[in-house]
C-alpha positions as CSV (number, residue, x, y, z in Angstrom):
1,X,-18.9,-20.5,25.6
2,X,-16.6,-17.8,24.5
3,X,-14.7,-18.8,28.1
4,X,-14.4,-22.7,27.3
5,X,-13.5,-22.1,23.8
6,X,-10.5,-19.7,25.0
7,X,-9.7,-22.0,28.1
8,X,-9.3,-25.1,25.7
9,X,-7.0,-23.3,23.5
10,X,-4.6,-22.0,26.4
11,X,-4.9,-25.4,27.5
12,X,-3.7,-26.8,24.1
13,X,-1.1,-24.4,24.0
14,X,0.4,-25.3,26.9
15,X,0.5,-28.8,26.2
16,X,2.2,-28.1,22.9
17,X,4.9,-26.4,24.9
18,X,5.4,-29.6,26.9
19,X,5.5,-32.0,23.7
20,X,6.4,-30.5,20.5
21,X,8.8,-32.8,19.0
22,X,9.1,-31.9,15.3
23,X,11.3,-28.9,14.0
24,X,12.0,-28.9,10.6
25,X,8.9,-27.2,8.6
26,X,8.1,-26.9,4.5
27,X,9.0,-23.4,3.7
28,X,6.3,-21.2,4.2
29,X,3.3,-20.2,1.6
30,X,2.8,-16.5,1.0
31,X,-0.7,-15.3,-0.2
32,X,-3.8,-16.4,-0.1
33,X,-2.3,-19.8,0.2
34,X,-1.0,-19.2,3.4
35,X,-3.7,-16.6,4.8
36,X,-5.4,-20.7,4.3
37,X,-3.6,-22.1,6.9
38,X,-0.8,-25.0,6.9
39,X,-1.2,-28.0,4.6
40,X,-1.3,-31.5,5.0
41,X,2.6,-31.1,5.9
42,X,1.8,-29.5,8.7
43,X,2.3,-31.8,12.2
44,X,-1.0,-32.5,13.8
45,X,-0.2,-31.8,17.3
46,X,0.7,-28.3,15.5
47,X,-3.2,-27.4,14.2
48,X,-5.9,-26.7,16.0
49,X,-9.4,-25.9,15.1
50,X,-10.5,-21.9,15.7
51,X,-14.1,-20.9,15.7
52,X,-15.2,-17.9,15.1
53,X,-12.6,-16.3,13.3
54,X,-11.8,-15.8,10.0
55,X,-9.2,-18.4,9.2
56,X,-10.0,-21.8,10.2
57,X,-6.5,-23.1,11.6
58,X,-4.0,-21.3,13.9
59,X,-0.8,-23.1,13.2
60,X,2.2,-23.1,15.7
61,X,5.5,-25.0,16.0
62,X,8.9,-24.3,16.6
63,X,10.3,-22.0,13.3
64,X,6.7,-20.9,12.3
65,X,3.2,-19.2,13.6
66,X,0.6,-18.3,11.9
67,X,-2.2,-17.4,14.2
68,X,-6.1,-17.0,13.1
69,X,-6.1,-13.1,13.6
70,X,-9.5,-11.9,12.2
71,X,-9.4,-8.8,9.6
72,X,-10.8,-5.5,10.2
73,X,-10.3,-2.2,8.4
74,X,-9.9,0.7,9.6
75,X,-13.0,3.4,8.5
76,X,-11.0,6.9,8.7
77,X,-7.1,7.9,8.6
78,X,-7.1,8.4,12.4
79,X,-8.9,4.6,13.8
80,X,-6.1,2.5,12.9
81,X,-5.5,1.8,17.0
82,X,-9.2,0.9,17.4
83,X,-9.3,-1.0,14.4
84,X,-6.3,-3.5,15.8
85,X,-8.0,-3.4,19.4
86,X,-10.9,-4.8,18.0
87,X,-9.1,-7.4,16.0
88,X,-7.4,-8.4,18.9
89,X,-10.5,-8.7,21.2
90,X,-12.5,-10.4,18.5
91,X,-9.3,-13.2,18.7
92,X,-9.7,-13.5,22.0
93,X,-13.7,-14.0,21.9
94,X,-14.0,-11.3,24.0
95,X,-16.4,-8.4,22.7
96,X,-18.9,-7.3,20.0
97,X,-19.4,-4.1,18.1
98,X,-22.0,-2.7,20.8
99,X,-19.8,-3.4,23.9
100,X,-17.2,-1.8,22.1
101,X,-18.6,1.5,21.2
102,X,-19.5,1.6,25.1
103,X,-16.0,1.3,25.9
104,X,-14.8,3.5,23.4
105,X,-17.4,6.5,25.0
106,X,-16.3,5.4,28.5
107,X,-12.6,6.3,28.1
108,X,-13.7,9.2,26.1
109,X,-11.3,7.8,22.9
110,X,-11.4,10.3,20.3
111,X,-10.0,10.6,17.4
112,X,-6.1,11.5,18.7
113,X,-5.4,7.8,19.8
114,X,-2.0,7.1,21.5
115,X,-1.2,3.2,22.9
116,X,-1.4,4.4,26.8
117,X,-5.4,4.7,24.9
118,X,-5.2,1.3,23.5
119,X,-3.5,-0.4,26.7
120,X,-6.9,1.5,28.6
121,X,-9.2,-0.4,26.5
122,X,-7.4,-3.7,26.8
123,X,-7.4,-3.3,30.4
124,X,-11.1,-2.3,30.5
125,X,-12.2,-5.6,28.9
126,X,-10.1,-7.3,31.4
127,X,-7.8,-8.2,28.8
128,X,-3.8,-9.4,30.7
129,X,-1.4,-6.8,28.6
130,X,2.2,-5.7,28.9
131,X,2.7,-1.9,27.2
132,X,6.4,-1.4,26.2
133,X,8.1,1.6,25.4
134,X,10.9,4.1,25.7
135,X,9.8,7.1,26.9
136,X,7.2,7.2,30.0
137,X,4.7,9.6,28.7
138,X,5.0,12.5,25.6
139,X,8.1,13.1,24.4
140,X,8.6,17.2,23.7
141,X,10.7,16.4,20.6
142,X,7.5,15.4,19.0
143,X,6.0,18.8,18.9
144,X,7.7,19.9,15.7
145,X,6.9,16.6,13.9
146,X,4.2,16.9,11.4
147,X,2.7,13.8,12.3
148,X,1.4,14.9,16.2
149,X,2.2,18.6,15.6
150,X,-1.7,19.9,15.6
151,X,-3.1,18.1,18.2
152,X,0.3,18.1,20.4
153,X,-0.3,20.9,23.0
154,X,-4.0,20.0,24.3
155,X,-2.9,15.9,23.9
156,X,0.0,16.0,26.6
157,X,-1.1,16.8,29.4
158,X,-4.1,14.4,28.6
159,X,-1.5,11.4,27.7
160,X,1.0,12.2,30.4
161,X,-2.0,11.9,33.2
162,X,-2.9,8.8,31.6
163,X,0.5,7.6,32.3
164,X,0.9,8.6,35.7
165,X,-2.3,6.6,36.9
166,X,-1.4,4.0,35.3
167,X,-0.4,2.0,38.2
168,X,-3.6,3.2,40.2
169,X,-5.7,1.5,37.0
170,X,-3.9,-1.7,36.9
171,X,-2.8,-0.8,33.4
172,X,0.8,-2.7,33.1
173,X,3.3,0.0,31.9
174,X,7.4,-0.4,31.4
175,X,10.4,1.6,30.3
176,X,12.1,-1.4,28.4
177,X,13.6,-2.7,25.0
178,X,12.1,-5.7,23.2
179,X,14.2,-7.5,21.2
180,X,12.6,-9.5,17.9
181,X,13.2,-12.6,20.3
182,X,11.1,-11.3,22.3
183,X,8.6,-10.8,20.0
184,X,8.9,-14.6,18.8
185,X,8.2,-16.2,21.6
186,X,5.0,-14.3,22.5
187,X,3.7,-15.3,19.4
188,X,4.6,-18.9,20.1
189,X,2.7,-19.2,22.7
190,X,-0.5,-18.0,20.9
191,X,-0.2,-14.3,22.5
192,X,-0.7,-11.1,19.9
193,X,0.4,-7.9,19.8
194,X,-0.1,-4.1,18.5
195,X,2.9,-2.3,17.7
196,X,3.1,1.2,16.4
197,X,5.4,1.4,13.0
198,X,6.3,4.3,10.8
199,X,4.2,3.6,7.9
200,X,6.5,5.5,5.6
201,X,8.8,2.9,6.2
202,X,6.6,-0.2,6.5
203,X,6.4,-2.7,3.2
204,X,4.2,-5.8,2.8
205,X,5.5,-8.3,0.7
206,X,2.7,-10.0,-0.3
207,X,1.1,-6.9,-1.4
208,X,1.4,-5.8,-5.6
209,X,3.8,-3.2,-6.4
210,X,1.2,-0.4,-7.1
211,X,-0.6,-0.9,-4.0
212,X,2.2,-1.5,-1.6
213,X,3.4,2.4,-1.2
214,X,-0.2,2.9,-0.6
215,X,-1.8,0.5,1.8
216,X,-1.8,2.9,4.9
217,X,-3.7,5.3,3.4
218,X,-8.2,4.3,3.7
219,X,-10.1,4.8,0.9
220,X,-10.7,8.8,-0.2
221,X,-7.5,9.6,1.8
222,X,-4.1,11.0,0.9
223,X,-1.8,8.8,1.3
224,X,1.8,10.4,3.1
225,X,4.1,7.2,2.9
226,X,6.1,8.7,0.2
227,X,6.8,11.9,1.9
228,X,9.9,11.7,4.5
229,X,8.4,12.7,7.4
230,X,6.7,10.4,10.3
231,X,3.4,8.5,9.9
232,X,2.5,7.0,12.7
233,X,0.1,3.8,12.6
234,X,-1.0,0.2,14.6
235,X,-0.8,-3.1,12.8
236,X,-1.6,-6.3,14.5
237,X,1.8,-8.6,14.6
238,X,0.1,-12.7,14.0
239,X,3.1,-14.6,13.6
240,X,5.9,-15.5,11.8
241,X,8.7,-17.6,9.7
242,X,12.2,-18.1,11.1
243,X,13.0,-20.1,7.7
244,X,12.1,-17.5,5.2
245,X,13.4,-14.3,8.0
246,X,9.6,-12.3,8.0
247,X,6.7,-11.8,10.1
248,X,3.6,-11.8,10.2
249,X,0.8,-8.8,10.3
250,X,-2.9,-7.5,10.1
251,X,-2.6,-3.9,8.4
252,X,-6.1,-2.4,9.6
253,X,-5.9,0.0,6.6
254,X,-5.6,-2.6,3.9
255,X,-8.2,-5.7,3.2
256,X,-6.4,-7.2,0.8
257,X,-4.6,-9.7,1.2
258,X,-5.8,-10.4,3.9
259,X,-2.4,-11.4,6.2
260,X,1.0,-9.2,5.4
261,X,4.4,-10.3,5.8
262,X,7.7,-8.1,5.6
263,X,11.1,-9.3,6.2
264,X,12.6,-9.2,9.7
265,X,14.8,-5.8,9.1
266,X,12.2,-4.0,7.6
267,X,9.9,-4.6,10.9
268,X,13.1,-3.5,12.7
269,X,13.3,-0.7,11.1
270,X,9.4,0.9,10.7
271,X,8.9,0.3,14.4
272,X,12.0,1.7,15.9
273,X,12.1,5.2,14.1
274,X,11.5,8.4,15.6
275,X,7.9,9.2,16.6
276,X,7.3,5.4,17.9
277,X,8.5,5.1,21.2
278,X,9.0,1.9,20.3
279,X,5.8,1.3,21.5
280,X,5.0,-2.5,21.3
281,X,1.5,-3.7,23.3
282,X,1.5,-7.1,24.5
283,X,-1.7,-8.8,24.8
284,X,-2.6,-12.3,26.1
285,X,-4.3,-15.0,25.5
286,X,-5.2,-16.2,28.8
287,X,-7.1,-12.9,30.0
């Protein structure tokens, strides 16, 4: 079932490629109002029925995706990665909470996850991904950042071999630059994607002022997003709103509310500084 139910939505998808005619879209609702889905605005040939995820509608047209992500928080500081992973499988239908604590003692994930680990586990499930990044294993640099300092020396060689049999593993690798266009039209097509962002830098819009700063950091933990240095961590990107300039984003440390948005610049910003590689994992619908 989980097969026909992602095979009819590729298959919608494509054909809303062929034959989307309208352009112009009601500006975009922020909140729970739009974590809701589109209104009764929206184009028809632009809404499509999801089961089994938490938000009802997926809505995609030319200036504006929305896509039915599902939720899930991260339990410790370090999970974040695993957290997204699982969101993502759980969009595609693919997994549940027993195959993927198999998976996660298969590949021997601990608790020092990198996105060579995450583009593993994608490739495990049989998942079609595209990893992106800048550098082709650990960068050196990165030993006198706070943020990987402690686990740095017995983590490279573990991450660099990972790299080099990559190929061998059929896990898609590539030195390249990905623009925010890019990006876009991934989403358009009902694709997802994990990218790795400085948390420090990182605001959510839709979030309250007190809680903003602090989102990154789970419950009982110290949160380091005021301090200057690197914090690296995974969100799930879920769309986005050329009108209004933001995107779209599942935060796997924060609940509430539900989807995040940020402006365009500050996503720029939080996923190209130093520490992320500019790591960005695509992952497809049609796996």
């Amino acid at each position: 079932r989980r097969r026909r139910r992602r095979r009819r939505l590729w298959l919608w998808l494509r054909r809303r490629r062929r034959n989307l005619t309208r352009t112009s879209l009601a500006p975009a609702r922020f909140g729970a109002e739009a974590a809701a889905g589109p209104g009764p605005w929206a184009p028809r040939a632009a809404r499509l029925q999801c089961q089994g995820s938490v938000t009802s509608l997926c809505f995609i047209a030319e200036d504006f995706v929305q896509l039915p992500v599902p939720i899930i928080q991260q339990l410790y500081h370090w999970d974040c990665g695993l957290a997204c992973s699982k969101m993502v499988l759980r969009y595609l239908g693919q997994v549940d909470d027993n195959e993927f604590e198999s998976a996660l003692q298969e590949l021997r994930l601990t608790r020092s996850i990198w996105t060579i680990d995450l583009a593993y586990l994608m490739r495990h499930f049989g998942v079609r991904h595209r990893f992106c990044t800048q550098t082709l294993g650990v960068d050196k640099g990165y030993k006198n950042q706070s943020f990987y300092r402690k686990h740095f020396d017995t983590e490279e060689t573990r991450v660099n071999q990972l790299f080099a049999q990559a190929k061998a593993c059929k896990v898609l690798v590539e030195k390249c630059t990905v623009s925010v266009q890019d990006i876009q039209e991934h989403l358009a097509q009902g694709h997802v994607a994990i990218v790795l962002v400085n948390s420090g830098v990182l605001h959510c819009d839709l979030c309250s002022s007190p809680v903003k700063y602090c989102c990154f950091a789970p419950s009982g933990h110290r949160c380091f997003c005021r301090t200057p240095d690197y914090q690296g961590h995974f969100i799930v990107l879920r769309g986005y709103n050329r009108a209004t300039g933001c995107i779209f984003y599942n935060n796997p440390a924060y609940a509430d509310p539900g989807m995040c948005s940020t402006s365009i610049s500050n996503f720029e910003e939080a996923r190209t500084s130093y520490g992320t590689d500019e790591d960005i994992l695509f992952v497809y619908l049609d796996s």
